[in-house]
C-alpha positions as CSV (number, residue, x, y, z in Angstrom):
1,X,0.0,0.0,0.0
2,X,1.4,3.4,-1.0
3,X,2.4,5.8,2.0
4,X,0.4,8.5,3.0
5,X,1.5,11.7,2.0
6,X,0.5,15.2,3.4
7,X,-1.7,17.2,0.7
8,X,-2.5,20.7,1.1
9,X,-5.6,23.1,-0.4
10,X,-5.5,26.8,-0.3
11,X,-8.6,28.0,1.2
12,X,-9.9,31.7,1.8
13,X,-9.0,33.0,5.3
14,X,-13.5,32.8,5.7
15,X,-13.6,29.5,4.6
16,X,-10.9,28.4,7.6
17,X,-12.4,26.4,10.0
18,X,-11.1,26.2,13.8
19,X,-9.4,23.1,14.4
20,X,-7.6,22.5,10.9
21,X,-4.3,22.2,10.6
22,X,-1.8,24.6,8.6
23,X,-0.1,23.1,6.2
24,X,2.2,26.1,5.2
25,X,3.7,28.6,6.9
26,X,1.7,31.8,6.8
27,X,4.0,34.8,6.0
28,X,3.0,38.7,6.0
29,X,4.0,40.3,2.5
30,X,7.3,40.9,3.7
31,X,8.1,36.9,3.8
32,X,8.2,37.0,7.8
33,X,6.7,34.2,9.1
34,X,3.3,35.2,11.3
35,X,2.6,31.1,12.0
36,X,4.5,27.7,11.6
37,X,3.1,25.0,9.3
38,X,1.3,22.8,11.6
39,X,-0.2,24.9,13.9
40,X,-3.9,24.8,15.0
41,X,-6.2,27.2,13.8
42,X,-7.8,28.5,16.7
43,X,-10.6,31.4,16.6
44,X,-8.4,34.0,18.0
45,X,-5.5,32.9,15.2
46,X,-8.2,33.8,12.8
47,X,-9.1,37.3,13.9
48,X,-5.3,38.0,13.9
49,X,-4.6,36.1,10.7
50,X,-7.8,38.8,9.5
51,X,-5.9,41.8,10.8
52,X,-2.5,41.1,9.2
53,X,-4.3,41.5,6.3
54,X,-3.8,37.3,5.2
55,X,-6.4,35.9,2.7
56,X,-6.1,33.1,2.3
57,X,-3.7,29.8,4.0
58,X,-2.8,26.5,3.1
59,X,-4.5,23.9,5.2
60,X,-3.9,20.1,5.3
61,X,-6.5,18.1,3.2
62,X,-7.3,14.6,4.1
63,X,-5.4,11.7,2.5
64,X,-6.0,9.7,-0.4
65,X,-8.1,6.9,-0.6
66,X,-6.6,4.1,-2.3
67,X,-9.0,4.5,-5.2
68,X,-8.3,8.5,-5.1
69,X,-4.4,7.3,-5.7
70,X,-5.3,4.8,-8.5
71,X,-7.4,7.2,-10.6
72,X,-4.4,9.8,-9.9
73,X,-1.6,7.0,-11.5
74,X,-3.8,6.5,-13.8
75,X,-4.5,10.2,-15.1
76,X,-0.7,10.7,-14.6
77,X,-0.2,7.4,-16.9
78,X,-2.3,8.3,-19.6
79,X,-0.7,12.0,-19.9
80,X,2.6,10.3,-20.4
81,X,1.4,8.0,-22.7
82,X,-0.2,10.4,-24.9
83,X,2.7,12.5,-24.8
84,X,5.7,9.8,-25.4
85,X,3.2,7.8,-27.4
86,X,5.3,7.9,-30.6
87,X,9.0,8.4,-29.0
88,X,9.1,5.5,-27.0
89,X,10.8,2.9,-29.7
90,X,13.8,5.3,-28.9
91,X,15.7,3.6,-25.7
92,X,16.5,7.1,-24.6
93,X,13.4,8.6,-24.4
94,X,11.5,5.2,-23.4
95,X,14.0,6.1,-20.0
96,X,12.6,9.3,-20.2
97,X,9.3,8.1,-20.0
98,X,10.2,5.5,-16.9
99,X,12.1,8.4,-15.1
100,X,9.2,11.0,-15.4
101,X,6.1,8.7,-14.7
102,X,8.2,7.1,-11.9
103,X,9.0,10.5,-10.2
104,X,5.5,11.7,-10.6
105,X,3.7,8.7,-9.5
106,X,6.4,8.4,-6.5
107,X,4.2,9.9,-3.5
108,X,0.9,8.2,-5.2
């Protein structure tokens, strides 16, 4: 079974609910960081989130199911194919093709 990797969704600071996670740090428009990745959203972090002037965060989205990873290998594998479809008698680029669906299908 493939390993559960951390996804992320960027959400609007009014569609944060208390109790998610961050899944990015969340910097002011200087690139100072105002909160870790991984922290808690709590109802006061909102308000002062809202006063910095921040307007939207990354939050952690739930993993994938096992059938959500599939269709995911699957769209990834059908890309590839379409786009290596007629190159891949050449050894080279049939390696290309192996290197490029194995490093994007890696964390799936």
């Amino acid at each position: 079974m493939a390993k559960d990797t951390e996804r992320r969704q960027q959400i609007a600071l009014a569609d944060v609910t208390v109790g998610v996670q961050l899944a990015a740090d969340v910097t002011d428009e200087k690139g100072h960081c105002l909160v870790p990745s991984g922290t808690v959203v709590t109802e006061r972090l909102l308000e002062q989130l809202g006063r910095h002037g921040v307007s939207e965060v990354a939050v952690a989205a739930a993993p994938m199911s096992e059938e959500e990873r599939r269709a995911a290998r699957d769209a990834v594998t059908q890309r590839l194919e379409r786009r290596f479809g007629l190159v891949k008698d050449d050894p080279l680029m049939a390696e290309l093709y192996r290197l490029v669906l194995n490093y994007r299908t890696k964390d799936l």
